[in-house]
N, C-alpha and C positions, 0 to 999 in steps of 0.2 A: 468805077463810075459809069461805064455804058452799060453794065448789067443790075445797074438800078430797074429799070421798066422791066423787064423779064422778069428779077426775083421779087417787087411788088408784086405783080402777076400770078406769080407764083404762089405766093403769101396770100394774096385777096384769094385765092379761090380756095386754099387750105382753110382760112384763117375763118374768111364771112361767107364762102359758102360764092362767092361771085363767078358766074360760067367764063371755065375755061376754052374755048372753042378752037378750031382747026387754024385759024388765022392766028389767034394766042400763040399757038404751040409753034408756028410759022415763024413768025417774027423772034419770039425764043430763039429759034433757030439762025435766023439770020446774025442776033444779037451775039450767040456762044461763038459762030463761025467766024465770024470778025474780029471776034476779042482770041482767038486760037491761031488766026491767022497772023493777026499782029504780033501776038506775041515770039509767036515760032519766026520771023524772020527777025526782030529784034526792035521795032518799034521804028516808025519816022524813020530814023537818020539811027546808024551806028555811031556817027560820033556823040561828043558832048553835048549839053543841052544848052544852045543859043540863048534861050529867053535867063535862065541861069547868071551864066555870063554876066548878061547884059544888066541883070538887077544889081547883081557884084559889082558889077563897074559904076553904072549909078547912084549905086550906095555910096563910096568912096569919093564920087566927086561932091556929093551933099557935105559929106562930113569933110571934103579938105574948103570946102564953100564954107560951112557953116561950124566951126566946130561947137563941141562940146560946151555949156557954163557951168564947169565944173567949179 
């Protein structure tokens, strides 16, 4: 997802010929660094994923609120 704008970038200047320039390749850079960095320590939080969770638990209180018309 965050190297969406890079690899457009990348593609418009393959693709349609659109200029690549010292700032392009810059922010490229900023964008792999981040997404290398993140990954190699493990994202956010080592634990579980909260937001996760919380959809699971919301979910279950819909369905003991509301059940099924089956």
């Amino acid at each position: 997802m965050f190297l969406m704008g890079p690899v457009t970038a990348v593609w418009g200047a393959v693709m349609f010929g659109e200029p690549f320039t010292a700032q392009t390749a810059v922010g490229l850079a900023i964008a792999l660094s981040a997404v290398a960095v993140v990954h190699a320590t493990g994202g956010p939080s080592a634990g579980p994923d909260d937001t996760t969770a919380r959809h699971r638990d919301s979910a279950r209180e819909v369905q003991e609120v509301a059940p099924s018309r089956r």
